[in-house]
VOGU-3710 file (C-alpha; in Angstrom, 3 decimals, decimal comma):
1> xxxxxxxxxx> 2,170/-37,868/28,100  0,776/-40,822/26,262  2,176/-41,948/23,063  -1,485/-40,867/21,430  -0,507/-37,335/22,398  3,196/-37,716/21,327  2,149/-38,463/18,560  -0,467/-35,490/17,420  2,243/-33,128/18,898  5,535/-31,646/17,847
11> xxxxxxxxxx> 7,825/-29,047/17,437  9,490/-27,552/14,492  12,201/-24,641/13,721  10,547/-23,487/11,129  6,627/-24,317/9,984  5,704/-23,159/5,876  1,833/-23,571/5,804  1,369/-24,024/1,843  3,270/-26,446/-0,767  3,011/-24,577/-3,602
21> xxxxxxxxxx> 6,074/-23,253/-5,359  6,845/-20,571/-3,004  6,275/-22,373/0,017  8,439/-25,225/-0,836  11,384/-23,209/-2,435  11,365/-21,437/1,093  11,136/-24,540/3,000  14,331/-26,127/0,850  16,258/-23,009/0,880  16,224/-23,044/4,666
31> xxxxxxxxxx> 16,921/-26,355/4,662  19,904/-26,075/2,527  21,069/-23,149/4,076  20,929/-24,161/7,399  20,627/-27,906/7,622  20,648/-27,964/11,525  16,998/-25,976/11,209  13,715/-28,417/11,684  11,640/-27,848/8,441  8,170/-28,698/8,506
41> xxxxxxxxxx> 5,611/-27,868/5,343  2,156/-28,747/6,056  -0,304/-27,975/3,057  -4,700/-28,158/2,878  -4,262/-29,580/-0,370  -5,291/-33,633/0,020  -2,509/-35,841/-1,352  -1,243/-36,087/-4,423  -3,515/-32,998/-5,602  -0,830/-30,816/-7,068
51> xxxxxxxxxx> -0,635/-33,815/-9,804  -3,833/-32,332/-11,831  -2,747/-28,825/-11,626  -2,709/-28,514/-16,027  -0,973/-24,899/-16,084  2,264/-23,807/-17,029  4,506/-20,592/-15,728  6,952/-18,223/-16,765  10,067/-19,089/-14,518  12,570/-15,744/-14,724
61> xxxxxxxxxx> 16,335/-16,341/-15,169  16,720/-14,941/-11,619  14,448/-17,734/-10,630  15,768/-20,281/-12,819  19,494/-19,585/-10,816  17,666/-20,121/-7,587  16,289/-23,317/-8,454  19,853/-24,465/-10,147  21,249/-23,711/-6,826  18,675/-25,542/-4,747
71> xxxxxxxxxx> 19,522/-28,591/-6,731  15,900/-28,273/-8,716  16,773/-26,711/-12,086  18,660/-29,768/-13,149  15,449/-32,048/-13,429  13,447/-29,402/-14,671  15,456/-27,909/-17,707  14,740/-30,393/-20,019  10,885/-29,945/-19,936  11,740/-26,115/-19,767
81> xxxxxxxxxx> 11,109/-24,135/-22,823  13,140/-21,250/-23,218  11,354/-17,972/-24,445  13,870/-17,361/-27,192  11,446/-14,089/-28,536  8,935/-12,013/-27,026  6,523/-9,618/-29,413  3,370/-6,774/-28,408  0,911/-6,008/-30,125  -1,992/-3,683/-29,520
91> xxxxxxxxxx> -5,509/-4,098/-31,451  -8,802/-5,244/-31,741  -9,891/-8,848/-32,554  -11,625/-7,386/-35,563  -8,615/-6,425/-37,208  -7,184/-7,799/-40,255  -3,309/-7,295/-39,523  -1,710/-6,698/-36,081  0,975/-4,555/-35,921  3,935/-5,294/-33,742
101> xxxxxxxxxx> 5,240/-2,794/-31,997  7,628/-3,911/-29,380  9,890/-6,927/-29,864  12,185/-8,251/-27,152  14,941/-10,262/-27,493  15,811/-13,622/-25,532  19,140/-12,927/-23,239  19,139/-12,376/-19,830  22,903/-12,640/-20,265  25,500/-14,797/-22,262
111> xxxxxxxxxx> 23,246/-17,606/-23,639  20,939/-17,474/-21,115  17,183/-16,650/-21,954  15,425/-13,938/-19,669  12,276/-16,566/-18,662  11,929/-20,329/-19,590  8,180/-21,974/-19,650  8,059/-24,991/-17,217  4,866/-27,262/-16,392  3,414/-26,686/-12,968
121> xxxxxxxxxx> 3,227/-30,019/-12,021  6,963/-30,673/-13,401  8,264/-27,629/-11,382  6,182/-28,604/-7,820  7,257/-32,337/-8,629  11,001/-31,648/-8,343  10,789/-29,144/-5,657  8,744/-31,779/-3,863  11,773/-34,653/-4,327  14,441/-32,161/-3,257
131> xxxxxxxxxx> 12,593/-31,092/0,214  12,399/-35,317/0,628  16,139/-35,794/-0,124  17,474/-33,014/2,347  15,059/-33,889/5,130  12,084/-31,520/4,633  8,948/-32,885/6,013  5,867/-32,415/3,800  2,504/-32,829/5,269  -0,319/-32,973/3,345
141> xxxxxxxxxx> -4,035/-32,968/3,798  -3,379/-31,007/7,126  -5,372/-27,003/7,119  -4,410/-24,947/9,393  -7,137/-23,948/11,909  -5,149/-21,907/14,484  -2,224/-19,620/15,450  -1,181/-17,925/18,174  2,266/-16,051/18,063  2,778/-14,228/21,523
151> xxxxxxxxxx> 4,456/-17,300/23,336  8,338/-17,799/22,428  7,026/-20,127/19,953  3,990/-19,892/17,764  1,601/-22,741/18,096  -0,521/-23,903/15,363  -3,555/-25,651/15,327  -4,473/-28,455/12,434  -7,705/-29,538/11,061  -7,210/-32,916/12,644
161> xxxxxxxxxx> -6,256/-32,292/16,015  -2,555/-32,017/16,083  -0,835/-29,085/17,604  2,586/-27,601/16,053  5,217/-25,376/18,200  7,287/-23,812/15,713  10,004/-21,151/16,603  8,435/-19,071/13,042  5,754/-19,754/10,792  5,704/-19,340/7,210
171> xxxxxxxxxx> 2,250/-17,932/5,619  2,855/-19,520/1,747  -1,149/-20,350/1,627  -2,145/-18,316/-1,024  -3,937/-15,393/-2,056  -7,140/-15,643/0,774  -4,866/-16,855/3,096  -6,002/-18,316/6,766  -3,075/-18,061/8,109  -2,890/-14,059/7,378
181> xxxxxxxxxx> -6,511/-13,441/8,888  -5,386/-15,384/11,753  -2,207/-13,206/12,528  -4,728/-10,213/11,863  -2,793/-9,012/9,075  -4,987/-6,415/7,070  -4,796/-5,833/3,299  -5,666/-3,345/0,512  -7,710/-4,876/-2,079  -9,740/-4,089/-5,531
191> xxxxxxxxxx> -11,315/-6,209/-8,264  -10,539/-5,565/-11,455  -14,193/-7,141/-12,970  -11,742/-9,161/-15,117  -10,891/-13,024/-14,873  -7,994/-14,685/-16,322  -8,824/-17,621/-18,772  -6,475/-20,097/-18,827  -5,926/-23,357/-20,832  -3,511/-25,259/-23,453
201> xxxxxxxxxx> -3,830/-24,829/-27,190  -2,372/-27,484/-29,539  -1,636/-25,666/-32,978  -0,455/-27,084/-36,318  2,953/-25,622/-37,001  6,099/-24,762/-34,153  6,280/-21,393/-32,254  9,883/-21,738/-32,527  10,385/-20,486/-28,910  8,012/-16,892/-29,611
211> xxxxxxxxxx> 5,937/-15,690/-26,693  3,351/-12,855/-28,188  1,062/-10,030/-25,926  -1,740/-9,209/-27,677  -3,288/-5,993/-25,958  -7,013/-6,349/-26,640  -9,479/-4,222/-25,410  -10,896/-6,190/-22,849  -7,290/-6,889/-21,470  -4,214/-8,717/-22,233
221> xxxxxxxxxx> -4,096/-12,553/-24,314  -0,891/-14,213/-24,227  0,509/-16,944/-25,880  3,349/-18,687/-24,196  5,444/-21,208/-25,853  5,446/-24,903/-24,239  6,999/-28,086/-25,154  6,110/-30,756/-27,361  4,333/-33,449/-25,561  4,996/-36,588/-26,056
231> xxxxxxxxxx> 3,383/-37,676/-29,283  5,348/-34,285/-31,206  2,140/-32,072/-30,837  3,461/-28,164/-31,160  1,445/-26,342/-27,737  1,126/-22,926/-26,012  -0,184/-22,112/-23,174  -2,600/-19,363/-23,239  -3,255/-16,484/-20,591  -6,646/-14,955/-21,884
241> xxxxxxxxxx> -8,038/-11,658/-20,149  -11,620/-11,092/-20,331  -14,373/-9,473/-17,764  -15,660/-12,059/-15,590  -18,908/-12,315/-17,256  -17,811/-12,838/-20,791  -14,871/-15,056/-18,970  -17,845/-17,695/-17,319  -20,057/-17,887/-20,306  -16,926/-18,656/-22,537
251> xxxxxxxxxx> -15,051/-21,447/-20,147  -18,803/-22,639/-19,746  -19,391/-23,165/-23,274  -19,289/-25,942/-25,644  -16,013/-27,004/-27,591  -16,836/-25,151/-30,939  -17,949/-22,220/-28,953  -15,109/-21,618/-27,327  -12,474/-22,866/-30,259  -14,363/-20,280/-32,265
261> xxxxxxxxxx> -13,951/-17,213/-29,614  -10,191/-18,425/-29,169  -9,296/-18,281/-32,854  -10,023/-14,729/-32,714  -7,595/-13,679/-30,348  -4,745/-16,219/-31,101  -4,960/-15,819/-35,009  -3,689/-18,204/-37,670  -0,037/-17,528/-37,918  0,060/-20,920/-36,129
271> xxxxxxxxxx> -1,815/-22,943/-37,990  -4,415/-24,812/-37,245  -5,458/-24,648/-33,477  -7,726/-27,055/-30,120  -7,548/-26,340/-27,006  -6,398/-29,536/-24,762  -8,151/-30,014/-21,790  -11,044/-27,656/-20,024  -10,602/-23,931/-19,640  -10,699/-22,560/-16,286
281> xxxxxxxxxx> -10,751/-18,967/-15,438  -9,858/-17,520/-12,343  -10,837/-13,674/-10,659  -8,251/-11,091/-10,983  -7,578/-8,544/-8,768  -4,341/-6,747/-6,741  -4,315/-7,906/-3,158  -1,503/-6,498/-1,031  -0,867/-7,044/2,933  -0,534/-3,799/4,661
291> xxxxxxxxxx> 2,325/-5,831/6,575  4,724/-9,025/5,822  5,399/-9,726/9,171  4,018/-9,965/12,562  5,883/-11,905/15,548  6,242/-15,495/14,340  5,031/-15,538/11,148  6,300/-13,757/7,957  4,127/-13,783/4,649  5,285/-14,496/1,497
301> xxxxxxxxxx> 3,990/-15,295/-2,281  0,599/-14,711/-2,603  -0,447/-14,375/0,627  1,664/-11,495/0,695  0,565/-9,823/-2,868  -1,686/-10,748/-5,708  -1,146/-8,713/-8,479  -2,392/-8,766/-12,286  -0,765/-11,312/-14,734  0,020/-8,748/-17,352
311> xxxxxxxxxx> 3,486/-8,572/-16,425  3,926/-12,214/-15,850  5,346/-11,824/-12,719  3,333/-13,120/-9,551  5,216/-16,618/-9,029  8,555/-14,687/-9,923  7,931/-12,239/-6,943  6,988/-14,993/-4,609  11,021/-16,468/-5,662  12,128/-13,686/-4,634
321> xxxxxxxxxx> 10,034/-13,479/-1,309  11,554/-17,146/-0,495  14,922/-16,212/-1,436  15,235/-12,904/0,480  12,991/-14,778/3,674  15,884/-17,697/3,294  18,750/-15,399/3,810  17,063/-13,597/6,490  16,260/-16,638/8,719  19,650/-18,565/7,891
331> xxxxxxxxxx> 21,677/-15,272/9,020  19,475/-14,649/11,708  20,099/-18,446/13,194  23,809/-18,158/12,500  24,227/-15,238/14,809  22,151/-17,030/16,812  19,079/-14,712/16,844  15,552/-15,358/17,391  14,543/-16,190/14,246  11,103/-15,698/14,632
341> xxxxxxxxxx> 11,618/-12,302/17,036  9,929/-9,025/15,365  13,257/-7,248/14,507  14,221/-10,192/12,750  11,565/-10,499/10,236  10,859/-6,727/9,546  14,230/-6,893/7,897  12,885/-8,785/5,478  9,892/-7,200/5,362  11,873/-4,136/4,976
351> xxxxxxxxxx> 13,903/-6,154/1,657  10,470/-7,275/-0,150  8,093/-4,658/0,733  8,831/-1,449/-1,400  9,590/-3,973/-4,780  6,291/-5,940/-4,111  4,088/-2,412/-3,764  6,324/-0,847/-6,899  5,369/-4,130/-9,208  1,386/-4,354/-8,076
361> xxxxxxxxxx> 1,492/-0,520/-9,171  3,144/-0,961/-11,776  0,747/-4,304/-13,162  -2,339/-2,087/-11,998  -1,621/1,140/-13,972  -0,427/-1,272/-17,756  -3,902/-2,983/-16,736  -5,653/-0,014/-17,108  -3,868/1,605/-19,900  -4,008/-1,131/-21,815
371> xxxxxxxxxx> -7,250/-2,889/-21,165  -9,790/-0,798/-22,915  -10,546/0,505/-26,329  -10,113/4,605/-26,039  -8,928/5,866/-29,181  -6,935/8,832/-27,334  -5,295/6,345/-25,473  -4,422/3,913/-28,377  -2,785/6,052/-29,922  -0,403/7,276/-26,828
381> xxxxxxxxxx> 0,663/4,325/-25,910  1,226/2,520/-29,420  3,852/5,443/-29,917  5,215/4,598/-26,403  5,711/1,352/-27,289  7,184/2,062/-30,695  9,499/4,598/-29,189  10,610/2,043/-26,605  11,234/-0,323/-29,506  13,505/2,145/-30,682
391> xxxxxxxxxx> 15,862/2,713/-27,510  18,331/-0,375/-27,278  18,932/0,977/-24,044  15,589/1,046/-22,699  14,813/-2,341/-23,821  17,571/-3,740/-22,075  16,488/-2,412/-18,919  12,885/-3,822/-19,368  14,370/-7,188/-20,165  16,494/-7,447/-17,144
401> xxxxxxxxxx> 13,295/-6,622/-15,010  11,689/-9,034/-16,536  14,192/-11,865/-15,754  14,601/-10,762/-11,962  18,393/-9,590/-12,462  17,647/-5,612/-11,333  18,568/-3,979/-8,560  19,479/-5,346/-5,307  19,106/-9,555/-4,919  19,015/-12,112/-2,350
411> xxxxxxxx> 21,782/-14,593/-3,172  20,326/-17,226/-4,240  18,823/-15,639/-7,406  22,301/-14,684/-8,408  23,159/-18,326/-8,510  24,476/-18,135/-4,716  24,717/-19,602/-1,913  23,286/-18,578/1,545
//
């Protein structure tokens, strides 16, 4: 073979198309778990493109353990803002007062807060470094164009040429993942006519730390606390719900326009308010696979499920996906299985599957009870939510599903090792 074709091809234990969050945190908790495993991430993106990503996102205390394990949470913490209060409200922008009726507290558990707000580009950044420092090979500007996964090893195809064996592959690429079509991997899917609007708002006095959930009729705005930047300015981040239609002639409008349509929504209990930057708004919709896995190649984040923001908990159920597919391939290799064999993966397609279908059911019925203006309905579930404000109990519960810390984890959100 000539060193040209050395060159364009390799091999690789394990091969995560995709270096966003969830792809990487797999990658590195593979890695870490089993350092004798070749880790390869190749991602679409061209280099150095995840630096202009402007968004922010809720990272759950399950999460935030995970990363703190990993060796991540460290760097990131101190541009974290903790979500120290959490409030819902249900009304019309036309109203003169809005009444809370649910508020949350901020504990997860002793001192820690259920989520934490963290820059996207500060939270890919570290989990970037730490997949350098343990050996993780990131490859960027490389699509993937091809798969096959009957052989004892998959092989995968790249835009430019190059050919990958890998012993499993990783589908991390998103929500219209390639890599899912390619493994013929069906999935259920609906549009919900609504887009999610999403930007930064710099506002005159501090949020002290208070997320709010305004239901409104055309679906849910919510205003996350952020950091200060660097020159003291008090910001939010804003998740803005509005049919697709009214959602493209508002992030196509000019600055007053849109400042204007904002103020409604977010109020003046903050002041003074701009947005920083451009709006963008992106389709919503619930996208699940029909399966996870297929021989060779497991799914996992989006590609897997894409599920309504209401909840706030798409990015925190693609943590999970890496954590539980982690354990599975690390115990697999230890007992020195297949890892990339059928029976393998379905057990963690058996781990994620039922949770994943339970939360885009869950996101898809709140979504329709809550985005529209019936009075009938108004009126049932503002005494739901009063009643739930009343149960100490009840809250509890919602608050550890919120932060990830229900039912049965993966290790490495309880702060674990594999």
């Amino acid at each position: 073979m000539s060193s040209v074709d050395q060159q364009r091809d390799r091999r690789t234990d394990v091969l995560v198309a995709g270096a966003g969050y969830v792809g990487l945190a797999t990658a590195v908790a593979i890695k870490l778990g089993r350092p004798s495993l070749g880790v390869t991430v190749v991602d679409a993106a061209p280099s150095g493109a995840w630096q202009r990503d402007g968004r922010a996102s809720a990272i759950a205390a399950a999460a935030c353990r995970m990363l703190g394990q990993m060796g991540c949470w460290g760097e990131i913490a101190p541009q974290a803002q903790p979500i120290n209060e959490m409030i819902v409200t249900d009304s019309r922008t036309s109203d003169p007062v809005r009444p809370v009726f649910l508020t949350f507290g901020s504990e997860a558990g002793a001192g820690e807060p259920f989520a934490s707000m963290v820059a996207n580009v500060v939270l890919n950044g570290a989990l970037r470094r730490r997949a350098t420092e343990i050996g993780v090979e990131v490859i960027e500007g490389a699509a993937v164009e091809s798969f096959d996964g009957r052989a004892a090893v998959a092989d995968v195809g790249l835009a430019d040429g190059r050919r990958i064996a890998a012993r499993m592959v990783v589908a991390a690429d998103g929500v219209k993942s390639k890599l899912r079509d390619m493994a013929g991997i069906k999935t259920v899917h609906w549009d919900y006519g609504q887009s999610g609007i999403v930007c930064t708002v710099i506002h005159e006095r501090p949020h002290n730390g208070r997320a709010e959930e305004h239901f409104l009729p055309a679906g849910p705005f919510a205003i996350l606390p952020l950091k200060s930047d660097a020159q003291g300015n008090n910001r939010s981040s804003i998740v803005w719900t509005e049919r697709t239609s009214d959602a493209d002639r508002l992030v196509a409008a000019d600055e007053l326009v849109f400042e204007t349509e904002l103020e409604l929504r977010f109020g003046l209990r903050l002041g003074e308010i701009r947005a920083e930057g451009k709006p963008r708004a992106w389709p919503l919709g619930l996208t699940l696979a029909r399966d996870f896995v297929r021989p060779r190649i497991a799914l996992a984040g989006d590609a897997a499920h894409g599920i309504h923001p209401i909840a706030g908990q798409g990015l925190n159920l693609g943590f999970k996906d890496a954590a539980a597919l982690a354990e599975t391939i690390v115990e697999a290799d230890r007992l020195g299985q297949d890892i990339g064999a059928i029976d393998v993966l379905e057990r963690y397609q058996r781990w994620r599957r039922f949770d994943t279908v339970q939360m885009g059911i869950t996101t898809d019925v709140l979504n329709r009870m809550f985005s529209n203006d019936f009075g009938p309905m108004r009126a049932i579930r503002d005494l739901g939510l009063g009643l739930v404000d009343r149960m100490p109990r009840l809250k509890d519960y919602f608050i550890s599903q919120a932060a990830g810390l229900s039912g049965p984890s993966p290790r490495l959100l309880k702060g674990e090792p594999i």
